[in-house]
C-alpha positions as CSV (number, residue, x, y, z in Angstrom):
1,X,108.0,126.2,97.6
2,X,108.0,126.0,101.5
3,X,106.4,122.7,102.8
4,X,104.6,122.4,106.1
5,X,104.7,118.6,107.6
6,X,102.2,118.1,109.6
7,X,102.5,116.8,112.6
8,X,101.5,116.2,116.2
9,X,101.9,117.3,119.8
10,X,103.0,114.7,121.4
11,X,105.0,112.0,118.8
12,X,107.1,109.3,120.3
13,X,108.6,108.1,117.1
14,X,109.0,111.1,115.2
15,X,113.0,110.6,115.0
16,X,112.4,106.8,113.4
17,X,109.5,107.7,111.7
18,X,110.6,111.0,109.6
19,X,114.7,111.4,110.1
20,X,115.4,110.4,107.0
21,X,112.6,112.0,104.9
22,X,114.3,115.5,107.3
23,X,118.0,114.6,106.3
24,X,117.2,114.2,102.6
25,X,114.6,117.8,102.3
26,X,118.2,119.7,104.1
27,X,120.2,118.3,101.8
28,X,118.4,119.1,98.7
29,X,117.5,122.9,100.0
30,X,113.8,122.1,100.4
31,X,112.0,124.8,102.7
32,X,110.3,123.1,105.4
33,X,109.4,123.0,109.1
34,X,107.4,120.5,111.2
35,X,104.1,121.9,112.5
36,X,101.8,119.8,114.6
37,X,98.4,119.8,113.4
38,X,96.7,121.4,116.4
39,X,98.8,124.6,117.0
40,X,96.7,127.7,117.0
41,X,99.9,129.9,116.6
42,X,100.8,127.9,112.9
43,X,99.7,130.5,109.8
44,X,99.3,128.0,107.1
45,X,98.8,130.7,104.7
46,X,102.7,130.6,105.2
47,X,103.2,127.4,103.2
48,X,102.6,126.0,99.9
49,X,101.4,122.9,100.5
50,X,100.6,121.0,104.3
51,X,101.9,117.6,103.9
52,X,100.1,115.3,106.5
53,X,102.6,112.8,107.8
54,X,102.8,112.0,111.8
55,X,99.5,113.3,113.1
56,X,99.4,110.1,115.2
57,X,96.7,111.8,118.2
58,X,93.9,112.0,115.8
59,X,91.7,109.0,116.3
60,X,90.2,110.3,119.6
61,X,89.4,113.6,118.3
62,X,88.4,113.1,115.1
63,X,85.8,115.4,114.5
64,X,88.3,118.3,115.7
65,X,91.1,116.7,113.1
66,X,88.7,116.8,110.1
67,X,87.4,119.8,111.0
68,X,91.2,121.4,111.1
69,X,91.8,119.6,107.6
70,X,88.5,121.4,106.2
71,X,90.2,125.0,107.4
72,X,93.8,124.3,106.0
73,X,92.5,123.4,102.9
74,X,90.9,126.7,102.4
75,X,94.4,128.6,103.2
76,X,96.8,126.2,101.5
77,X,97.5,122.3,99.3
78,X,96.4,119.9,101.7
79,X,98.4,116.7,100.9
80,X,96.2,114.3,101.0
81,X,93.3,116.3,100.0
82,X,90.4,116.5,103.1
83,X,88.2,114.4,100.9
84,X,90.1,111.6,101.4
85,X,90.9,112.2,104.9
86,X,87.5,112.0,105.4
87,X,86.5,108.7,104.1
88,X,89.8,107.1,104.6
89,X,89.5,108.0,108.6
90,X,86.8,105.5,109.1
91,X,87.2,101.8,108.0
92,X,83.7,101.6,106.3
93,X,85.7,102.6,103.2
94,X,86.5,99.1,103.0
95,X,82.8,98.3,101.7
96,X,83.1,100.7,99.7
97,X,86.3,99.7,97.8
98,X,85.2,96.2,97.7
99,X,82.1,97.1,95.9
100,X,84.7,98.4,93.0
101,X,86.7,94.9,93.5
102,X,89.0,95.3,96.1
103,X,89.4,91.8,97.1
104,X,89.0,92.8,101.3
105,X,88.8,90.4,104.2
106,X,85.6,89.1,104.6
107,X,83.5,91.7,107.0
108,X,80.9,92.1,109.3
109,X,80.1,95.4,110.8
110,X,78.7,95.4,114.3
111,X,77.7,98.5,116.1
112,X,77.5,98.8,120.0
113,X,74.1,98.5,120.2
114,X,74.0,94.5,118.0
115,X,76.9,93.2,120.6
116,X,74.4,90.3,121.6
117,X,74.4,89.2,117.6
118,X,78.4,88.4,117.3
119,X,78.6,84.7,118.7
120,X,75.5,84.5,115.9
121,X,77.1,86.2,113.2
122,X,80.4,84.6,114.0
123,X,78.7,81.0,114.0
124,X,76.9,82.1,110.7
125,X,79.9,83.1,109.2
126,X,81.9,79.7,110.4
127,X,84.5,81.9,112.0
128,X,85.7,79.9,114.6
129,X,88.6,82.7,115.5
130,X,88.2,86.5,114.6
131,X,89.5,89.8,114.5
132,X,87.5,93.0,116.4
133,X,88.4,95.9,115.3
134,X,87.5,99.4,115.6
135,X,86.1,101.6,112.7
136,X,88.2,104.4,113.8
137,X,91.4,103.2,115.1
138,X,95.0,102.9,114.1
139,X,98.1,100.4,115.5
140,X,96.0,98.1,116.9
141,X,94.7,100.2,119.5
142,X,91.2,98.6,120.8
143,X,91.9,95.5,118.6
144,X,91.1,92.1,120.2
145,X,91.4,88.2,119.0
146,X,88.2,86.0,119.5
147,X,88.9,82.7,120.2
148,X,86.6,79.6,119.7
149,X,85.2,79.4,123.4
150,X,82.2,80.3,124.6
151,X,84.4,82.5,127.3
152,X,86.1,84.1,124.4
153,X,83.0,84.9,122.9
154,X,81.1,86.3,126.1
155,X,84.2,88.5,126.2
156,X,83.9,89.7,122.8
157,X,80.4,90.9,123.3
158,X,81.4,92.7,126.7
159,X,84.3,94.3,124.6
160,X,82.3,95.4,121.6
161,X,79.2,96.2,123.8
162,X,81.4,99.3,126.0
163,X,83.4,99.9,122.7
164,X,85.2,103.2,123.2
165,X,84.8,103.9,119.3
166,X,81.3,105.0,118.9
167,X,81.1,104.2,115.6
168,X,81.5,100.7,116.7
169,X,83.4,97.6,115.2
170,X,84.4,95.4,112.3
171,X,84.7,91.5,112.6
172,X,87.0,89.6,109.8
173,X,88.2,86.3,110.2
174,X,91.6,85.3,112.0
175,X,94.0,85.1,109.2
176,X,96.8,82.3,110.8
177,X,99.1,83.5,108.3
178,X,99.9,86.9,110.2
179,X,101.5,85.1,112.6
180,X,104.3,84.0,109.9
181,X,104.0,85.8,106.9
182,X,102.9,89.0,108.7
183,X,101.8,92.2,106.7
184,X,103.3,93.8,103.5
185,X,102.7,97.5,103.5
186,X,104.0,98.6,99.9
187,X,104.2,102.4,99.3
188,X,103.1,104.4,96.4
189,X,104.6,108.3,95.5
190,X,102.5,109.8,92.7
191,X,100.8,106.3,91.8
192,X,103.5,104.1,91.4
193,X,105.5,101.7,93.7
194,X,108.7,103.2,96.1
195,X,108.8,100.0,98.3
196,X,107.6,97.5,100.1
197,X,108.3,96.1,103.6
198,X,107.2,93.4,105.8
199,X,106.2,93.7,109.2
200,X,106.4,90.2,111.2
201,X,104.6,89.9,115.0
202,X,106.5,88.7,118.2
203,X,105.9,85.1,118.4
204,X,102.3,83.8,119.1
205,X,100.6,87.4,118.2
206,X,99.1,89.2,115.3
207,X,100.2,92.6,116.4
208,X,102.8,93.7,114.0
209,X,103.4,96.8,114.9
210,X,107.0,98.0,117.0
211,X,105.0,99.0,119.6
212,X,103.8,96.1,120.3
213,X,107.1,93.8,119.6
214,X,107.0,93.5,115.8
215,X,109.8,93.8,113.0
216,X,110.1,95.5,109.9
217,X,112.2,94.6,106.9
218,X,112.7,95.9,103.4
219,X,110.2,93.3,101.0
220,X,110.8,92.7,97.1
221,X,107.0,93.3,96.4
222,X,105.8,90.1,93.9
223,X,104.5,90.8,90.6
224,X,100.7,89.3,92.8
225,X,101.1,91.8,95.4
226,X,101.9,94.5,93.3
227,X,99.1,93.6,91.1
228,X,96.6,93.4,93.6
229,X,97.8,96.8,95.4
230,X,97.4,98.7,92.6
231,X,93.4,97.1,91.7
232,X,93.0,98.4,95.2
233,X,94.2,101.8,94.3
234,X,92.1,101.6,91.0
235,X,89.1,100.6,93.4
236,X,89.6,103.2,95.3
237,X,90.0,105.6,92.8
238,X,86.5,104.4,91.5
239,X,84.8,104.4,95.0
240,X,85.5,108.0,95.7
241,X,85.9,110.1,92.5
242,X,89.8,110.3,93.0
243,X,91.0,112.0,89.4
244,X,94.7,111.8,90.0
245,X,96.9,109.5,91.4
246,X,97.8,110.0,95.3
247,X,101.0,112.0,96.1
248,X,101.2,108.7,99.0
249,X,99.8,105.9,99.5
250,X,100.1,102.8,101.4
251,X,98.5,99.3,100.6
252,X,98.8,96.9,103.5
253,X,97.7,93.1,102.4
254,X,97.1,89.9,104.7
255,X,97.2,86.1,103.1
256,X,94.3,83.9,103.4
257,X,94.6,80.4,104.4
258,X,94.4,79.7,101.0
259,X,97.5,82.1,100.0
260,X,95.3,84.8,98.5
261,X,96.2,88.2,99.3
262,X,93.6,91.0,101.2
263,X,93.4,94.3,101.6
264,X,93.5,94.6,105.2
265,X,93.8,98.8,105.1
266,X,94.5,101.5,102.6
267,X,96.4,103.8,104.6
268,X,96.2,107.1,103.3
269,X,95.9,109.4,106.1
270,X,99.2,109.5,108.4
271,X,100.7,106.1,107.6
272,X,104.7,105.4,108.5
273,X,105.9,105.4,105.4
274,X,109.2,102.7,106.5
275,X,111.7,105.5,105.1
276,X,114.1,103.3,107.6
277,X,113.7,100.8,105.3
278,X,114.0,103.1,101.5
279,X,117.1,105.0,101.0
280,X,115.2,106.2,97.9
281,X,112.0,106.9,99.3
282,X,112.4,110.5,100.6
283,X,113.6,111.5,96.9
284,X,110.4,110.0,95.7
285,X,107.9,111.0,98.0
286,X,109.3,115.1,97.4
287,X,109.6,114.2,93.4
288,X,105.6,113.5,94.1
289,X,105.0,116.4,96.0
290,X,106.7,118.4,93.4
291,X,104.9,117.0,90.4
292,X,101.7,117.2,92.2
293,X,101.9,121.2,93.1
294,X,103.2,121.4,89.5
């Protein structure tokens, strides 16, 4: 079996990101090479299955990047299939999940064009601080926290109005609890639970990503969190037809004020997959791919 992982052009993290998953596919004897995504020289007749792992450059070209996954999997085993790349790319999903139970941050959806509505909908809502977020986006790239001020709020609408995501916006509540719990991303191989980590902001922000000053460390997942990742899964599953588990899959949860956990993504596209942080999870993750091409 020869594995292509997908990549992209231009990766900044790639060493972090992959190393180990690399280090553990040499020493096991597992053919593979890193391809990026968007190179018209790749034959991916060549390979057995195209594993999509770093493909980091997609969210501005997305039409190109589904329409790439659509070709691929007519040649070889896309992993993950391009029907879920193509719902899981844009965060509508979310309604869709939540509709099978997914218990998901409360959401309002605002497009470009209803900018003048969100100090309404906020007020509605009783939101007095909020997230803005982009349907299509990833790291929190185009993310941006409303305060209660009518400045704030002016702002927001300038920001959502000459949104750079056409597809416009989600607003959720600010969820306090980021700030010192953070997020817990636990990873699934093949449907069941590798690990879980939590990623904690710099002090006085929500961003939790390293880019932007936050820290990762390895999380015992609670009996709660694992319980509500997987009904998320299940929801999912429902949602969009999916008749076997996942090869990956990551679940990242927020706490409510009230200590309830969220789904705040499913990440099921290109997520980091914390291998940093999971001695064990390379082993898993190629055990999956294995079982799944089985």
């Amino acid at each position: 079996m020869r594995l292509a992982l997908v990549t992209c052009q231009n990766l900044p993290r790639a060493a972090q990101d992959d190393a180990p998953l690399f280090r553990h596919l040499h020493e096991v004897g597992q053919d593979f090479e890193s391809v990026a995504w968007d190179d018209p020289t790749v034959s991916w007749r060549d390979f057995d299955a195209a594993i999509v792992r770093t493909t980091w450059d997609y969210c501005p070209r997305l039409p190109e990047f589904l329409a790439w996954a659509r070709r691929v999997s007519a040649e070889t085993r896309l992993i993950n299939p391009v029907e879920v790349l193509t719902w899981n790319t844009n965060k509508r999903y979310l309604a869709a999940v939540a509709a099978e139970g997914a218990p998901i941050i409360p959401t309002e959806w605002v497009s470009p064009a209803e900018a003048d509505e969100l100090p309404e909908r906020l007020a509605a809502r009783g939101w007095g601080r909020a997230f803005v977020k982009p349907v299509v986006g990833a790291g929190s790239d185009h993310t941006l926290r409303v305060e209660d001020t009518p400045q704030s709020r002016a702002a927001a609408v300038e920001f959502v109005r000459n949104y750079p995501v056409a597809e416009g916006a989600l607003v959720q509540p600010y969820l306090q609890q980021v700030e010192s719990v953070g997020e817990l991303s636990l990873v699934f191989f093949g449907g069941q639970l590798s690990h879980a980590v939590q990623k904690l902001p710099p002090a006085g922000d929500f961003r939790v990503q390293v880019e932007w000053g936050g820290r990762y460390q390895r999380h015992q997942a609670s009996d709660e969190e694992r319980a509500v990742a997987e009904a998320c899964l299940a929801a999912a599953g429902r949602a969009f037809g999916l008749t076997a588990p996942l090869v990956y899959a990551r679940v990242d949860l927020l706490q409510s004020s009230q200590g309830r956990w969220w789904l705040n993504e499913l990440e099921l596209v290109e997520p980091s997959l914390y291998f940093e942080h999971a001695p064990d999870g390379p082993a898993r993750l190629l055990a999956a791919i294995r079982a799944a091409m089985a």
